[in-house]
N, C-alpha and C positions, 0 to 999 in steps of 0.2 A: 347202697340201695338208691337208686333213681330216687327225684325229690317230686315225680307226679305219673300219676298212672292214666289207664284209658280205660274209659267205660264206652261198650257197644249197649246201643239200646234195641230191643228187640232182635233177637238173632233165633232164627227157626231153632225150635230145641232139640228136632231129630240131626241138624248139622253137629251142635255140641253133644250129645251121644253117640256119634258115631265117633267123634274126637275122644272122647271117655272110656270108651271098650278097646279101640287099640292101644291109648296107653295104658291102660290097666293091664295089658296084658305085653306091651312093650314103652315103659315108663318114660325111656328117654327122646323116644322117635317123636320129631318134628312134624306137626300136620298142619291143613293150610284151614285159614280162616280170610274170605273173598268179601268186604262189605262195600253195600253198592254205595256206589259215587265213582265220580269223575274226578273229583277234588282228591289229593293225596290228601292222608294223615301225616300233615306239615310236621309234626314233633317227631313224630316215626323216621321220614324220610331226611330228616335232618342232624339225628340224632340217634342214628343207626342204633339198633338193640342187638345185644349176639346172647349166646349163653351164659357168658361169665359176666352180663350185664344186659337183663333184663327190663321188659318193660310190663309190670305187672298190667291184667287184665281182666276186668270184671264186665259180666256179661248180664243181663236179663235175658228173658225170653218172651215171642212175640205173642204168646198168650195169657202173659203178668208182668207187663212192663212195668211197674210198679216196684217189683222186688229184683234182688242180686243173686242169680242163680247157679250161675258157676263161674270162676276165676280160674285164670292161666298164667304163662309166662308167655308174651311176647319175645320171640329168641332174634326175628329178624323180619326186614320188612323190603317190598318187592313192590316196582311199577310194573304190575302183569304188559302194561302197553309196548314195554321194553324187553321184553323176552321176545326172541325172534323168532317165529315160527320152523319149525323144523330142527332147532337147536336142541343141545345134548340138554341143558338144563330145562327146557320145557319136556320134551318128552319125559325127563325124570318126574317132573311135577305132577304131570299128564297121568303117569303110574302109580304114583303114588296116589294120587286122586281115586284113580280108577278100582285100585286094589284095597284101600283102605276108607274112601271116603265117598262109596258111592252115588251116594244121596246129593252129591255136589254137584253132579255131573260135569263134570270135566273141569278145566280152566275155561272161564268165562267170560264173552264181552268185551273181547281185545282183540286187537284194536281197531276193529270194524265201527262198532259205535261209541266208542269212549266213552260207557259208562260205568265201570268198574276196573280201576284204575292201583288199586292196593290188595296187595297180597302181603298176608300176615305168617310169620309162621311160627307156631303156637307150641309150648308146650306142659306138662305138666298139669293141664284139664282137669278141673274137680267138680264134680257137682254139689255144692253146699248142704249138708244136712239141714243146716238150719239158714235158710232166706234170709236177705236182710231188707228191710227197705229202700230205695235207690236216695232219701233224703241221708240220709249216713254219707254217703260218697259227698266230699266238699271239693266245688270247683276252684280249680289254680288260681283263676284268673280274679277271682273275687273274694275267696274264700266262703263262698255262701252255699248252702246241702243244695242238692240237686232235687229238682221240683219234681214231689212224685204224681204230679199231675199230667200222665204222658199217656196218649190217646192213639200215638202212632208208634210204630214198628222204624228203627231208622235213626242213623246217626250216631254220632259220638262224641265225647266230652272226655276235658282235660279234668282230671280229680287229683287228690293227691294222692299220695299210696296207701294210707289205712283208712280205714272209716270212723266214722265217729260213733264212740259210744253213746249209746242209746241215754 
């Protein structure tokens, strides 16, 4: 098990239910998750994640930032900037988008204006029965819970891979 996880903060929740209904009904299939920035997920793209070595994923959503809504597996991670347009693995992407993730509207933002620059690709999507609070998640870098005092939509943090009991 990886020794730190990634927490997205505010992530539209119609994007992770659309992620949740194809795998429930195809468990192992790969889908994309696009979060805006310019800036890569330095740990991701350094630290490539596949399937037999995941990078776990806790998400809130943008109308309770506050709490842990759903978790995934990060299986792999993509500089959309670097996909070539017209290329066999963008049109895959493109399809896949299009057929399973409509709500995303396409692959986005690349590389016309360089502002969304990571492509995640996710899998295993749960939506948590029971929330948690986002101060449970402890950051790498200091070991200190993550302030649930969060007012925007946006961003992401290095945590470790469990939470801390309550």
């Amino acid at each position: 098990m990886r020794d730190q996880a990634i927490y997205l903060n505010g992530v539209f929740q119609s994007v992770l239910d659309e992620i949740v209904a194809t795998q429930c009904q195809i468990p192992h299939w790969a889908l994309f998750m696009q979060p805006h920035s310019a800036s890569p997920i330095v740990y991701l793209r350094d630290n490539l994640p596949s399937p037999s070595d995941p990078v776990k994923l806790y998400a809130s959503v943008s109308t309770d930032l506050q709490h842990v809504r759903y978790t995934a597996n990060i299986i792999s991670w993509r500089d959309k900037s670097k996909i070539p347009h017209g290329s066999e693995l963008r049109k895959g992407i493109e399809k896949t988008l299009a057929d399973y993730q409509p709500g995303e509207g396409g692959l986005y933002n690349i590389p016309e204006d360089g502002f969304s620059c990571n492509l995640l690709y996710v899998s295993h999507m749960k939506r948590l029965e029971s929330p948690f609070r986002v101060d449970r998640l402890i950051l790498k870098s200091d070991s200190r819970p993550l302030s649930p005092n969060r007012t925007t939509a946006g961003g992401w943090a290095y945590v470790l891979p469990e939470p801390a009991n309550d």
